[in-house]
C-alpha positions as CSV (number, residue, x, y, z in Angstrom):
1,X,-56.7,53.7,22.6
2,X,-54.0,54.2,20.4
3,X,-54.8,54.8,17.0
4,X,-53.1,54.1,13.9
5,X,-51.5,57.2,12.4
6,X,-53.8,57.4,9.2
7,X,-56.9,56.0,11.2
8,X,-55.8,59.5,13.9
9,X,-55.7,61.9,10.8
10,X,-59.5,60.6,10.0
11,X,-60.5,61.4,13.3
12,X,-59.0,64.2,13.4
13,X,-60.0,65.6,10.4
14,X,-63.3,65.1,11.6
15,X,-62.9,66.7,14.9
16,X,-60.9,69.9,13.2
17,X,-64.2,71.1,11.8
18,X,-66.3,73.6,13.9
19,X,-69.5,71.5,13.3
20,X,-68.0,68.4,13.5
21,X,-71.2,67.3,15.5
22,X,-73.8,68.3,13.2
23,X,-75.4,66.0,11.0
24,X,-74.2,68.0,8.2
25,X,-73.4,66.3,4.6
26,X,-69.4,67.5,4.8
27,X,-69.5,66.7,8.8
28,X,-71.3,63.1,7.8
29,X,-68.7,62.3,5.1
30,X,-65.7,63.1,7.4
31,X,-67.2,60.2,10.2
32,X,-67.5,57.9,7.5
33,X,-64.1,58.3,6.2
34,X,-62.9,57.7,9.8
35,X,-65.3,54.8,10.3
36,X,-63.8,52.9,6.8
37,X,-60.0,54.1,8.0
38,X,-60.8,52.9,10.8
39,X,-61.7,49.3,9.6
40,X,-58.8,49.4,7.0
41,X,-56.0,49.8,10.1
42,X,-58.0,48.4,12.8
43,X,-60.7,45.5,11.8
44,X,-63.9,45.7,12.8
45,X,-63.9,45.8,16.3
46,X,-64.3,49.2,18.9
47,X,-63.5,49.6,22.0
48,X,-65.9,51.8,22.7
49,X,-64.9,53.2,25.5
50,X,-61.7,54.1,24.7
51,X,-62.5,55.9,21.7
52,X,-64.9,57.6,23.7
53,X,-62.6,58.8,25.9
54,X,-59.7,59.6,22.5
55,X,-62.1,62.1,21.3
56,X,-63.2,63.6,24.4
57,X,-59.1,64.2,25.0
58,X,-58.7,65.7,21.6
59,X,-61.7,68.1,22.3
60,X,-60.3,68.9,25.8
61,X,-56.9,69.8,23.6
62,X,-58.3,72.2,21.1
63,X,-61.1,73.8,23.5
64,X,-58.3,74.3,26.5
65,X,-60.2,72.8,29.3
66,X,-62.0,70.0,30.3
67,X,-64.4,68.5,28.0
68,X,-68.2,68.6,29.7
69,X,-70.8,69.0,27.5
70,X,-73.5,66.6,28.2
71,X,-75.1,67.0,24.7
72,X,-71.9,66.8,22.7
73,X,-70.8,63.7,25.1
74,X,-73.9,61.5,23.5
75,X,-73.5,62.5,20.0
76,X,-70.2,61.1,20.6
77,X,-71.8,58.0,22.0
78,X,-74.5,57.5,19.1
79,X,-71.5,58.8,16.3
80,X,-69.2,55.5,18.0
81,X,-72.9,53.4,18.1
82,X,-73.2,54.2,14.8
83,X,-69.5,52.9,13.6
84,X,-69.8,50.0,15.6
85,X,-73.4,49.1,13.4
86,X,-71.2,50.1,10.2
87,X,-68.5,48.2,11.0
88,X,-70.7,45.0,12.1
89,X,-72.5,45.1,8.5
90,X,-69.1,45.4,6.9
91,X,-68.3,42.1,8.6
92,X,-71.7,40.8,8.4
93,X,-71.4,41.1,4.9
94,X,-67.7,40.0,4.0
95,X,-66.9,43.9,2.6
């Protein structure tokens, strides 16, 4: 999946953080910005997959090996399930 370039400095923004899978108010807020860059550059549609795989590439580039962690690998799936219900609401909605 290739990103946008404002839509990539969300993400990775949100991935630069040492908690960045925490539920933590400042960890939250950076997802959402990604999530509504996201929409802005891309619409409202995820391939979910892919962007799956994007982040676990980015985490396999700033931790120097191969990304395996079971629990961080499904809060990356509900973090994506969760944009995908954001983004459908948006749409849903007309915002």
């Amino acid at each position: 999946m290739q990103l946008k370039p404002n839509t990539q400095k969300a993400l990775d923004a949100w991935l630069g953080s040492s908690n960045w899978y925490t539920k933590d108010l400042r960890d939250m807020n950076r997802w959402h910005h990604f999530v509504d860059q996201y929409q802005r550059e891309h619409g409202f549609t995820i391939d979910e997959g892919s962007l799956r795989e994007n982040i676990e590439a980015k985490l396999t580039k700033i931790d120097g090996k191969r990304f395996e962690n079971e629990p961080l690998r499904n809060e990356i799936r509900e973090r994506i399930s969760l944009a995908c219900n954001i983004l459908e609401f948006l749409e849903r909605t007309g915002r």
